[in-house]
DODO-546160 format. One record per residue (C-alpha): x, y, z; residue in one letter. Coordinates in nm, 2 decimals. Layout:
BEGIN
x X&y Y&z Z&residu A;
...
//
This chain:
BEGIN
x 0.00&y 0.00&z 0.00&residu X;
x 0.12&y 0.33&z -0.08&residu X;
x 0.18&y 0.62&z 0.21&residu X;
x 0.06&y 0.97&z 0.17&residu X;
x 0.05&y 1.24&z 0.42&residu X;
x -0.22&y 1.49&z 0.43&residu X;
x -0.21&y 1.81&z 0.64&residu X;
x -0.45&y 2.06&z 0.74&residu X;
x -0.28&y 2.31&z 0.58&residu X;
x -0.22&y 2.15&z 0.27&residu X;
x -0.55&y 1.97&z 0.23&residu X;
x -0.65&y 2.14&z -0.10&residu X;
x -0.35&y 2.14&z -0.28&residu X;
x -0.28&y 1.80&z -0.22&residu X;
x -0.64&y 1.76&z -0.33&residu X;
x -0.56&y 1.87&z -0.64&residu X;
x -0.25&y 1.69&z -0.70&residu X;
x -0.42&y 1.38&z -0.60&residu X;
x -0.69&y 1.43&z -0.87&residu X;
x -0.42&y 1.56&z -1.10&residu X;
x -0.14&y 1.35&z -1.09&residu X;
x -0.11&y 1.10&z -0.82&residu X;
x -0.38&y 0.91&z -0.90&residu X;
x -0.28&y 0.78&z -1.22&residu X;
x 0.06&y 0.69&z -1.06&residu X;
x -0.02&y 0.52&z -0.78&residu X;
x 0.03&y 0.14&z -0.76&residu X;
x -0.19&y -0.15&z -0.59&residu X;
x 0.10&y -0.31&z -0.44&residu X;
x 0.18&y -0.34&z -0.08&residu X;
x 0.45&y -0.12&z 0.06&residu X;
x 0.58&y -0.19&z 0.37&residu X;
x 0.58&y 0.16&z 0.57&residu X;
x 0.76&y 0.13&z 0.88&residu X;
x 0.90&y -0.10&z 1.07&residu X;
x 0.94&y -0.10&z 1.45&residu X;
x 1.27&y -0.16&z 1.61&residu X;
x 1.11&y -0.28&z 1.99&residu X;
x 0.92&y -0.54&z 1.74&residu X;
x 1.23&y -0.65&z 1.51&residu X;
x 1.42&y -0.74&z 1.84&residu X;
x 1.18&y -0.95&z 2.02&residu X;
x 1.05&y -1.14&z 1.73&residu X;
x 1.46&y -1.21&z 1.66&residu X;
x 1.41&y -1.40&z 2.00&residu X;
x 1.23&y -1.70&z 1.87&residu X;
x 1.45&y -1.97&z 1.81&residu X;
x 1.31&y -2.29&z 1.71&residu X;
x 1.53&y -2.45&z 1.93&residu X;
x 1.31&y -2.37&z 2.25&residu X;
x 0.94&y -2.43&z 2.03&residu X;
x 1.10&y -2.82&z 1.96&residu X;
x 1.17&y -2.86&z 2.31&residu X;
x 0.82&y -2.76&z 2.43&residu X;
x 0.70&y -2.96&z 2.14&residu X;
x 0.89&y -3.29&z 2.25&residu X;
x 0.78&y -3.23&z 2.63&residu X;
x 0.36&y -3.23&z 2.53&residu X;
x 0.45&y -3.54&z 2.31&residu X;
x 0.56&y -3.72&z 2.62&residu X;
x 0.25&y -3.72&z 2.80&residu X;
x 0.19&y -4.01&z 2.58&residu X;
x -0.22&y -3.87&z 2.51&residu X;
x -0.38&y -3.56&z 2.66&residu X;
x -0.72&y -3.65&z 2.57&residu X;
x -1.04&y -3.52&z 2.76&residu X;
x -1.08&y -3.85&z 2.95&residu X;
x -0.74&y -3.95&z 3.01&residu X;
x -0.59&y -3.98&z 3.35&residu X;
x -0.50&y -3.63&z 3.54&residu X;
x -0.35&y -3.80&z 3.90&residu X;
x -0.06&y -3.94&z 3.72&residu X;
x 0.27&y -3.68&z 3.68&residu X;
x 0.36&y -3.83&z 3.38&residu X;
x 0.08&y -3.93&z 3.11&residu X;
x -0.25&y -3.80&z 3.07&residu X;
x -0.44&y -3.41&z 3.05&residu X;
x -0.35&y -3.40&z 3.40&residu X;
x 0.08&y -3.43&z 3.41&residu X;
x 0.04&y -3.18&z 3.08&residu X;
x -0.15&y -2.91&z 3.26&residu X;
x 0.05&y -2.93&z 3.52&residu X;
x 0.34&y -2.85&z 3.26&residu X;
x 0.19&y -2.56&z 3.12&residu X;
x 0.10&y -2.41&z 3.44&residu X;
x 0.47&y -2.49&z 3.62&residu X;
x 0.65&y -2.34&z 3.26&residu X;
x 0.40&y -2.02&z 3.30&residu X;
x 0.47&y -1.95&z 3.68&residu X;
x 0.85&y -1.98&z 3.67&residu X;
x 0.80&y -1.69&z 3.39&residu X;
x 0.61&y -1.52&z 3.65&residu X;
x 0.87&y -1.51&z 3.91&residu X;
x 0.97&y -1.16&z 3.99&residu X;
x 0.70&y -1.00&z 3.78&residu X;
x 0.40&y -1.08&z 4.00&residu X;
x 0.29&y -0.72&z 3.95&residu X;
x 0.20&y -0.80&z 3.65&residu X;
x 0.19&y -1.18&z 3.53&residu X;
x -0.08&y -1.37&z 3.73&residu X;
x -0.15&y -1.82&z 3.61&residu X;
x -0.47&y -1.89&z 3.67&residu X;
x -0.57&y -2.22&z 3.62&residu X;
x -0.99&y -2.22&z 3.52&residu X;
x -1.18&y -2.58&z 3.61&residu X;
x -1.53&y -2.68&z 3.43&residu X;
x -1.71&y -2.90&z 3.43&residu X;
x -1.85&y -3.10&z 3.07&residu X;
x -1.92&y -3.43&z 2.94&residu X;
x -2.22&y -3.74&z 3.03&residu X;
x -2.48&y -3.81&z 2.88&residu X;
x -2.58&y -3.67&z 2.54&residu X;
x -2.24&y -3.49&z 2.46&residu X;
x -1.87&y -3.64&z 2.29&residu X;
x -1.76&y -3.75&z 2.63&residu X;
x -1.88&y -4.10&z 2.73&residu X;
x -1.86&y -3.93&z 3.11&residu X;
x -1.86&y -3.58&z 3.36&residu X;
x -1.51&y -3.47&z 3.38&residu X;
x -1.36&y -3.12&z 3.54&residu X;
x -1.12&y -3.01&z 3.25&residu X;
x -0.89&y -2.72&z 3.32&residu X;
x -0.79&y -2.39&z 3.11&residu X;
x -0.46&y -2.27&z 3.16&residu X;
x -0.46&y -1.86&z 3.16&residu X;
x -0.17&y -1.64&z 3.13&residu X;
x -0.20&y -1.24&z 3.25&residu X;
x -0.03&y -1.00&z 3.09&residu X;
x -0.15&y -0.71&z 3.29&residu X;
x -0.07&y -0.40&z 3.05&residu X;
x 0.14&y -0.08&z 3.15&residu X;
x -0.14&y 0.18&z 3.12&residu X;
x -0.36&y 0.18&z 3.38&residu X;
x -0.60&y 0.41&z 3.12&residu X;
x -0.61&y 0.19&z 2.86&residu X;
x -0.84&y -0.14&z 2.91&residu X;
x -0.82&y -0.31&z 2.65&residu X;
x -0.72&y -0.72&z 2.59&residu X;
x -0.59&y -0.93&z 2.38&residu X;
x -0.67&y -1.29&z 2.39&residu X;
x -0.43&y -1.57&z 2.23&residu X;
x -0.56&y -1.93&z 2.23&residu X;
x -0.43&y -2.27&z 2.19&residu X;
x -0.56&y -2.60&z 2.31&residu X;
x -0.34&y -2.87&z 2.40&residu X;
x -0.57&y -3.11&z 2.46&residu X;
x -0.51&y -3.47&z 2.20&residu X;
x -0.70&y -3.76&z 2.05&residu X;
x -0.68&y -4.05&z 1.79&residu X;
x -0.93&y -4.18&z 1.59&residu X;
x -1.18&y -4.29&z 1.86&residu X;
x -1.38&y -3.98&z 2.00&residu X;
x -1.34&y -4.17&z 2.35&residu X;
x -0.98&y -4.34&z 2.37&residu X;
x -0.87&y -4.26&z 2.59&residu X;
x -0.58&y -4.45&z 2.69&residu X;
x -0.40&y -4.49&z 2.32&residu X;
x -0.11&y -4.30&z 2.20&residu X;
x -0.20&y -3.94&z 2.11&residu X;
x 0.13&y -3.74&z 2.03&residu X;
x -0.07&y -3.47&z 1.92&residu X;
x 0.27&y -3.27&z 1.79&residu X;
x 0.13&y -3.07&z 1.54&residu X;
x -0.29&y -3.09&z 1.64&residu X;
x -0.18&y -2.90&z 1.88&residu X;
x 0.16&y -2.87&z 2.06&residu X;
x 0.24&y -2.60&z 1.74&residu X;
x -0.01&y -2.38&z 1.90&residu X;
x 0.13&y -2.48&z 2.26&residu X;
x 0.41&y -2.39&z 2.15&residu X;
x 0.40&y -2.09&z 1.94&residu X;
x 0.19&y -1.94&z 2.25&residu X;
x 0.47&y -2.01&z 2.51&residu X;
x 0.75&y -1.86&z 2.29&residu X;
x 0.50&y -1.57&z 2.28&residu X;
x 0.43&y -1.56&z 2.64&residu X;
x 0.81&y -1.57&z 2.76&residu X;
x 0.92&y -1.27&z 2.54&residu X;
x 0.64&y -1.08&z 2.65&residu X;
x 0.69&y -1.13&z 3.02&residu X;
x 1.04&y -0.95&z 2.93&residu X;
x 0.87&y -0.72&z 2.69&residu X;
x 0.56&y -0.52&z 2.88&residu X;
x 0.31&y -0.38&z 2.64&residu X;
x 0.11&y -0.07&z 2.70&residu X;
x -0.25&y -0.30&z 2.70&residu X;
x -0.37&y -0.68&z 2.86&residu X;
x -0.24&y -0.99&z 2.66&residu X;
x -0.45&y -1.30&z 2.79&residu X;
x -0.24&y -1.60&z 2.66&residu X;
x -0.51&y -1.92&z 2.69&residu X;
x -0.44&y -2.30&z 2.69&residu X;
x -0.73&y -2.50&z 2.63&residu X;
x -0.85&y -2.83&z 2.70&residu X;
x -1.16&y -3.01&z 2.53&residu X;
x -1.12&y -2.85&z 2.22&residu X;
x -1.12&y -3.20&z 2.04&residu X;
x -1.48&y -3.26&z 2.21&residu X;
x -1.67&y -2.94&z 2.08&residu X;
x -1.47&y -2.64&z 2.18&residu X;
x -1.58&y -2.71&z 2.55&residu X;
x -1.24&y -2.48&z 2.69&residu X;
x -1.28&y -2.20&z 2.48&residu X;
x -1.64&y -2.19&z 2.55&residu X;
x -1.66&y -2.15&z 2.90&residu X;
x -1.36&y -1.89&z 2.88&residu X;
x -1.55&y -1.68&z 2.60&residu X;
x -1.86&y -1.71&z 2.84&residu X;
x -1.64&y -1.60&z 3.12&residu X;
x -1.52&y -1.27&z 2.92&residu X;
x -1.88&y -1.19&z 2.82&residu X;
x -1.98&y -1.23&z 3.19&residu X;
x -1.71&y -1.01&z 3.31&residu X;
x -1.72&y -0.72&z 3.02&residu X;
x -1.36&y -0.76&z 2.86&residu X;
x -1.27&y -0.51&z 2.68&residu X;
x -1.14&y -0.73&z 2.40&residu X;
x -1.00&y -0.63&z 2.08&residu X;
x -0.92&y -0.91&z 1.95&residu X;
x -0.90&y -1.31&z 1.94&residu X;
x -0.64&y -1.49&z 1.82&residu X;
x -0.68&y -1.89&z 1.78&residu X;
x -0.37&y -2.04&z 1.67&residu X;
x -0.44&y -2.40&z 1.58&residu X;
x -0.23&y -2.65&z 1.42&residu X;
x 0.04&y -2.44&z 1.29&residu X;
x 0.38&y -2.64&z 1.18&residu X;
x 0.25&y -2.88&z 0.89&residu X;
x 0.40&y -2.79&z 0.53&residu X;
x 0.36&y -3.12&z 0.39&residu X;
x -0.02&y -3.20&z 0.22&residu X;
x -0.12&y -3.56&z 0.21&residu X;
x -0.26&y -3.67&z -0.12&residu X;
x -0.10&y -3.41&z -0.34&residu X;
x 0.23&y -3.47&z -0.13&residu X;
x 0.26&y -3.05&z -0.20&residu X;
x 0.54&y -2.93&z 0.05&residu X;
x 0.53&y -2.55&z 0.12&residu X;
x 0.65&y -2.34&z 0.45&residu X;
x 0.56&y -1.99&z 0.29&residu X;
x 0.19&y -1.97&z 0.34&residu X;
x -0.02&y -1.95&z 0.61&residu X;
x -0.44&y -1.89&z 0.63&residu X;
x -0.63&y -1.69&z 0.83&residu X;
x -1.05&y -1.79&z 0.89&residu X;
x -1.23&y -1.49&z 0.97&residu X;
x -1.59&y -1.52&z 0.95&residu X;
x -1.80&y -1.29&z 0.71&residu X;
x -2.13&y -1.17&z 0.86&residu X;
x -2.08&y -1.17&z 1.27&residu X;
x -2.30&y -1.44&z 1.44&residu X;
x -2.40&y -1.21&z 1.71&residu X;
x -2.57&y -0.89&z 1.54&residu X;
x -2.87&y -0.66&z 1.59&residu X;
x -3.13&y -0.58&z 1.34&residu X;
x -3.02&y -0.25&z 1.30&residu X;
x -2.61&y -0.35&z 1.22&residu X;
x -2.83&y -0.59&z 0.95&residu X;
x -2.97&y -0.30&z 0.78&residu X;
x -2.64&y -0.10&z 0.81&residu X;
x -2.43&y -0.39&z 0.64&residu X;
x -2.70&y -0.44&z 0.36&residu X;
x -2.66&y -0.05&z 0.29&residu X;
x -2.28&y -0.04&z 0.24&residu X;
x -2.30&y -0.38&z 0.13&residu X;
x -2.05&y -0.44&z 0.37&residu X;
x -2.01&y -0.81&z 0.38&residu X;
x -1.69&y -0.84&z 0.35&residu X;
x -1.60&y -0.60&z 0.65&residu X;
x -1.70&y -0.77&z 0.98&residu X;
x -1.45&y -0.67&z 1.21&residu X;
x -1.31&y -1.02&z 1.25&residu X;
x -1.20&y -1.00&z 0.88&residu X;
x -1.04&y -0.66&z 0.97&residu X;
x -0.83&y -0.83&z 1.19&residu X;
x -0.75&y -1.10&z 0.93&residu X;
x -0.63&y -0.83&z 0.71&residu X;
x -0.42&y -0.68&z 0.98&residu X;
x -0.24&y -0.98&z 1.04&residu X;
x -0.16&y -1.04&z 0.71&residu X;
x -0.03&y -0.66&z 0.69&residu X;
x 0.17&y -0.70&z 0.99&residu X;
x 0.30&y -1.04&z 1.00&residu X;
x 0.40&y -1.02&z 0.58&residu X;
x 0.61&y -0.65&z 0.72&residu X;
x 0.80&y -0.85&z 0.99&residu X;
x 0.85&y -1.23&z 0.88&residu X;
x 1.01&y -1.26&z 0.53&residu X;
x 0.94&y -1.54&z 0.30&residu X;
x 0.57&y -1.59&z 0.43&residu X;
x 0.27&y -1.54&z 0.30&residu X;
x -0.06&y -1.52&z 0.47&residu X;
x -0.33&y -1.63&z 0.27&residu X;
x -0.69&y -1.47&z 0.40&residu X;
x -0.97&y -1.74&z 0.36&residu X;
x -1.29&y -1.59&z 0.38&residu X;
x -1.51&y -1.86&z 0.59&residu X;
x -1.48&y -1.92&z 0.92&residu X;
x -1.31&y -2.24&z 0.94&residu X;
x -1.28&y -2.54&z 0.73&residu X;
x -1.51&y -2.80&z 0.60&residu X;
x -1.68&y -2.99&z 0.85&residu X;
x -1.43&y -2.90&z 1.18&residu X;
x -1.42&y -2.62&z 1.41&residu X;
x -1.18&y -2.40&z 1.62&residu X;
x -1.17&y -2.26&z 1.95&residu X;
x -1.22&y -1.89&z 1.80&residu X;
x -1.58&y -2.01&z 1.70&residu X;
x -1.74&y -1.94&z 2.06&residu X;
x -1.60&y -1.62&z 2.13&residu X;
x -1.72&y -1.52&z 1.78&residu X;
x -2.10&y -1.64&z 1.87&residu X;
x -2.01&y -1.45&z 2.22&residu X;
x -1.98&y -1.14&z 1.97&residu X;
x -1.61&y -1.10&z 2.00&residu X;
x -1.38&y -1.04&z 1.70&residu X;
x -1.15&y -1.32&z 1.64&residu X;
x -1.02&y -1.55&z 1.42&residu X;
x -0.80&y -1.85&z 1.33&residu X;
x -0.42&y -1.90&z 1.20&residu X;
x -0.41&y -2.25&z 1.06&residu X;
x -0.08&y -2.39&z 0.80&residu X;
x -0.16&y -2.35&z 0.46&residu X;
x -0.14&y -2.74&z 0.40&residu X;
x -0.31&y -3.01&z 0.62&residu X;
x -0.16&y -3.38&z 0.64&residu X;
x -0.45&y -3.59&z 0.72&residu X;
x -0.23&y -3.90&z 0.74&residu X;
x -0.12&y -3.76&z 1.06&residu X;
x -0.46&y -3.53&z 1.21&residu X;
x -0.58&y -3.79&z 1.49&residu X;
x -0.45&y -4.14&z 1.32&residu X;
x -0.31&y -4.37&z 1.51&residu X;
x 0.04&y -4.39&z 1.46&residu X;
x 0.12&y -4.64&z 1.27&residu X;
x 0.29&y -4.72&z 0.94&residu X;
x 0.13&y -4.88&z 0.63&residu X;
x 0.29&y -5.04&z 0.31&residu X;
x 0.55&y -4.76&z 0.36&residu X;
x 0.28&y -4.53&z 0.50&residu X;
x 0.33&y -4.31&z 0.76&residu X;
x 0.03&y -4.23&z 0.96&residu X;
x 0.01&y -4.04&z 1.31&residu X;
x 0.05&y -3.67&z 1.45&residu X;
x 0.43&y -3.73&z 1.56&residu X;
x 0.73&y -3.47&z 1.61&residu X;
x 0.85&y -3.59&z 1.27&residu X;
x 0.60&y -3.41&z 1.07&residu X;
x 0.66&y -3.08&z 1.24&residu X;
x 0.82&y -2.76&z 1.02&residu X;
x 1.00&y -2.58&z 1.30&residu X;
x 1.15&y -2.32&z 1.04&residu X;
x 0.77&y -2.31&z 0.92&residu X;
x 0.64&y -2.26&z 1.31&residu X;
x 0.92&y -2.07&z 1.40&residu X;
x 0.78&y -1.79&z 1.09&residu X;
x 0.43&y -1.80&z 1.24&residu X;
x 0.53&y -1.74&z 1.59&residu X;
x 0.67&y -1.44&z 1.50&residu X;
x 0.34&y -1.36&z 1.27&residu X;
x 0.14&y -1.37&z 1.60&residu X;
x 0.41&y -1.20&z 1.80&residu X;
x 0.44&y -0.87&z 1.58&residu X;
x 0.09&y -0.85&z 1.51&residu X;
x -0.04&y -0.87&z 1.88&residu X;
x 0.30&y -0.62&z 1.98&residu X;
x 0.21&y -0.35&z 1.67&residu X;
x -0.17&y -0.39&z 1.81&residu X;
x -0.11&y -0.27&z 2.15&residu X;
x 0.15&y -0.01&z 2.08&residu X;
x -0.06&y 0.10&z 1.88&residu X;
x -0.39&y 0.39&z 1.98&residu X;
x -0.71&y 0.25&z 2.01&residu X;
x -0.95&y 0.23&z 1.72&residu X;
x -1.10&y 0.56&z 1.63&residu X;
x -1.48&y 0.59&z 1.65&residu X;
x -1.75&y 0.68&z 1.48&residu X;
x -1.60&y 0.62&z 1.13&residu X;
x -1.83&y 0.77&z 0.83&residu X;
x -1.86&y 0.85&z 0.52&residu X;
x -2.10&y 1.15&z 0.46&residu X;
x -2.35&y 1.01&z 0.25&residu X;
x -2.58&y 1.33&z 0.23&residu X;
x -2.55&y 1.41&z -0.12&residu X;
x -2.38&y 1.38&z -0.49&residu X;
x -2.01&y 1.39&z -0.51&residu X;
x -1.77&y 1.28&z -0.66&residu X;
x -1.54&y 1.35&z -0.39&residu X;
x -1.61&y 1.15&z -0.08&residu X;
x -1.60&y 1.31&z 0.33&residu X;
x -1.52&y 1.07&z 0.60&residu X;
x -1.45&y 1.16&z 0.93&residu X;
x -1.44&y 0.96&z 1.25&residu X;
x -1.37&y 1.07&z 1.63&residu X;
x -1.08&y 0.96&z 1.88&residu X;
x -1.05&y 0.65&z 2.11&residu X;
x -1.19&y 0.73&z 2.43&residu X;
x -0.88&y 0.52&z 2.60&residu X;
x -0.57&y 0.49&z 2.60&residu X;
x -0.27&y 0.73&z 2.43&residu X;
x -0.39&y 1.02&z 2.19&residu X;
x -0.30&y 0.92&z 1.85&residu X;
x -0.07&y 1.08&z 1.68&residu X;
x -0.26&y 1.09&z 1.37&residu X;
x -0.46&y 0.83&z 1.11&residu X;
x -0.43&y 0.61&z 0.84&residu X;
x -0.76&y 0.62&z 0.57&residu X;
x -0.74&y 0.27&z 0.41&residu X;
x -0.92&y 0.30&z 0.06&residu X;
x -1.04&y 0.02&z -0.19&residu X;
x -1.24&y -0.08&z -0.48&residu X;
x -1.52&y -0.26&z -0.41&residu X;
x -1.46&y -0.60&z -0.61&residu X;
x -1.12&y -0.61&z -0.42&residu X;
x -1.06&y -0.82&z -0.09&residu X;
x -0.75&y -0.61&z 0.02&residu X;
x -0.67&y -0.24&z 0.10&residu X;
x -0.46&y -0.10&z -0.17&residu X;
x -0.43&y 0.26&z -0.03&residu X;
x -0.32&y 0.42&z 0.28&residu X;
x -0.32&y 0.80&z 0.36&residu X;
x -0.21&y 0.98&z 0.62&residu X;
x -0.42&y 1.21&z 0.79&residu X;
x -0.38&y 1.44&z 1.09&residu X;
x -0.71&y 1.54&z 1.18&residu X;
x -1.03&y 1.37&z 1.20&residu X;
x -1.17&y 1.38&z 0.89&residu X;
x -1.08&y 1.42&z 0.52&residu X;
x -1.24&y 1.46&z 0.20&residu X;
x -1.04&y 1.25&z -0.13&residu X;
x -1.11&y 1.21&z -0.49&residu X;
x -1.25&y 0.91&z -0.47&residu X;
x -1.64&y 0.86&z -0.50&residu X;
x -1.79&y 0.66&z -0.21&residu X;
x -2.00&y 0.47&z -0.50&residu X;
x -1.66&y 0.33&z -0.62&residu X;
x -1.45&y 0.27&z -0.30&residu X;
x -1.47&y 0.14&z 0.05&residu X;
x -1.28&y 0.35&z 0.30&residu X;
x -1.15&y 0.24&z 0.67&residu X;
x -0.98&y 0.44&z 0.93&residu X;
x -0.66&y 0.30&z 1.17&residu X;
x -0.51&y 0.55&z 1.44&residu X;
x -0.15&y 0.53&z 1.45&residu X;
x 0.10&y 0.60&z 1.72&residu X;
x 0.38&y 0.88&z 1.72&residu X;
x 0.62&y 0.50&z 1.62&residu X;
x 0.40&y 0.45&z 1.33&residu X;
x 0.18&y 0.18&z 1.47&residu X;
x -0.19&y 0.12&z 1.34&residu X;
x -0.47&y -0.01&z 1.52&residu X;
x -0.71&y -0.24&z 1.33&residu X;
x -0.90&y -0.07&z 1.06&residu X;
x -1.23&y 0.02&z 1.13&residu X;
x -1.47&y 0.02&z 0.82&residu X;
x -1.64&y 0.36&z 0.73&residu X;
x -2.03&y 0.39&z 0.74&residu X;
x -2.26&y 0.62&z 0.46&residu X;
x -2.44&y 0.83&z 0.72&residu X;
x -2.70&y 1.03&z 0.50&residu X;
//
């Protein structure tokens, strides 16, 4: 995206040099616009080294399934929890002011669900607590550790789970430890979930638990089987590209956001796929050779992710998944066939691959809270003919005074944002009619980072 600063000032002229000249000269390509140097340095700190080793200690436990045993220190849901939780509370020590492990118990399963019995589960939380007492806002990052094989309810059999899901284990305690070193401004909530494999049963209680308590939250971030480059089938094998579900229109939605997403036909802008395209933007600027592919559906065919229930809880959030799935390996038993290798073991991990999408999720939750919060109010006067086009917005209530905004302009049959102006006030008018375009709004920082985008209303 191309960079263009607007002044008050020099408003009209560069009006005119917009409709003039620019215009015709301006490319559709992505431009990367600033990088920041506290970012740079902490995503250098994930080594691949420490995401194997936390990899290889989860694939110990033998199985973590829903059912298996939790008195025993060494197999079962039970000895892994205990794992999380000890590696979490040494990274607390000496920064209890801030960094508080929780460990969450609820109660699922019997009759009429995926779990043959009742069983207390337990969610593993990680608090962040963030450096501005002004600014409330949280960011949640999930992973469930939970296992299983083929058999919804064994239990007992071996359930390496390496990739489905110690990559997301993984990736979120590389996250976790540099952040405990690296304080952001706002809340990171770093969530390890059991019962996923058994409908989502972790993330569903916590995402009930956030709607109970009103967090402020800006974003979820479901990272979920992360470290596969190798497809079965077509044998493709790829470590540049990564997906991103976001979910089209929002689950939870009043009659009245209905009617104002039928009149800017704005489909395509729920505010979870605004966070999609931010973490493309932001994790394409900081981790060379990948690509982050936005798939525009809220998971795959026929499975789920633990960022489903905080969406239906009306919460923005979304999944990072690889590119390529292995179904050889996704809950076989492991085994090996005429030659065929079946079974979610440490050998089919990408640790190059999962070290690249660690950093993804560590630059994009670091720009997010460095950066203002999201303006307000975002419109695009509507009121009569033009073919210039007013939006304007207000500032974020919270947090730091932006330093200024970014308006984020496309055409309407394209997926991406190909423009990006800067802007110092709180509106601005452009040569680009509001028939043709979509516009958003980001504030940035005084550092140059953006929030996420917030799509701009017609408000006749």
């Amino acid at each position: 995206m191309k960079q263009i600063q607007i002044t008050t000032k020099t408003r009209l002229v560069i009006l005119l040099l917009l409709a003039t000249i620019i215009v015709p000269q301006w490319s559709f390509s992505q431009t990367i616009i600033n990088k920041d140097p506290r970012i740079e340095t902490a995503t250098q700190a994930i080594t691949t080294e420490s995401l194997q080793n936390t990899i290889e200690s989860l694939v110990e436990f033998h199985t973590r399934h829903n059912l298996s045993t939790q008195s025993s220190a060494e197999i079962g849901i039970g000895a892994a929890s205990n794992y999380i939780e000890e590696r979490l509370n040494e990274l607390s020590v000496g920064k209890e002011n801030f960094v508080s492990i929780e460990r969450v118990r609820y109660k699922v399963g019997g009759s009429g669900t995926r779990l043959e019995r009742e069983v207390w589960l337990p969610n593993i939380i990680a608090t962040i607590k963030g450096s501005n007492a002004d600014d409330d806002r949280v960011i949640v990052m999930l992973a469930h550790y939970d296992s299983r094989t083929e058999n919804n309810n064994d239990s007992t059999s071996f359930a390496p789970g390496a990739n489905d899901n110690g990559s997301g284990v993984a990736a979120l305690m590389e996250t976790a430890t540099i952040l405990v070193q690296n304080r952001l401004p706002i809340t990171v909530k770093i969530m390890f979930l059991s019962g996923e494999e058994h409908g989502l049963l972790g993330a569903a209680h916590m995402a009930d638990v956030a709607r109970k308590e009103n967090w402020n939250v800006i974003a979820v971030i479901n990272n979920d089987m992360i470290s596969n480059s190798q497809s079965s089938d077509t044998d493709i094998r790829n470590n540049t590209k990564l997906r991103v579900f976001s979910e089209n229109i929002p689950f939870v939605e009043t009659e009245q956001q209905a009617k104002e997403r039928d009149y800017n036909s704005s489909q395509n802008d729920s505010p979870s796929r605004q966070l999609a395209r931010y973490i493309k933007e932001i994790g394409e600027r900081y981790t060379p050779n990948l690509e982050i592919k936005l798939i525009y559906r809220i998971d795959r065919f026929g499975r789920g992710g633990d960022h489903t229930p905080f969406c239906k809880q009306g919460f923005t959030a979304v999944r990072v998944c690889e590119y390529y799935e292995n179904y050889d390996r996704t809950h076989a038993i492991t085994q090996t066939i005429d030659g065929r290798e079946f079974g979610d073991v440490i050998k089919g991990v990408d640790f190059e691959y999962l070290r690249k999408n660690t950093v993804d999720n560590l630059a994009t939750v670091m720009n997010m809270a460095f950066a203002p919060a999201a303006p307000q109010n975002v419109f695009t006067d509507a009121s009569d003919l033009s073919n210039y086009s007013k939006i304007s917005w207000q500032a974020p209530a919270i947090g730091v005074k932006p330093a200024g905004y970014y308006l984020l302009i496309r055409e309407t049959d394209k997926s991406q944002w190909e423009k990006k102006i800067f802007v110092e006030g709180e509106s601005v008018v452009v040569p680009y009619s509001k028939d043709n375009y979509f516009f958003a709004v980001q504030s940035v920082s005084e550092a140059g980072n953006e929030s996420v985008a917030v799509f701009s209303r017609g408000k006749r």
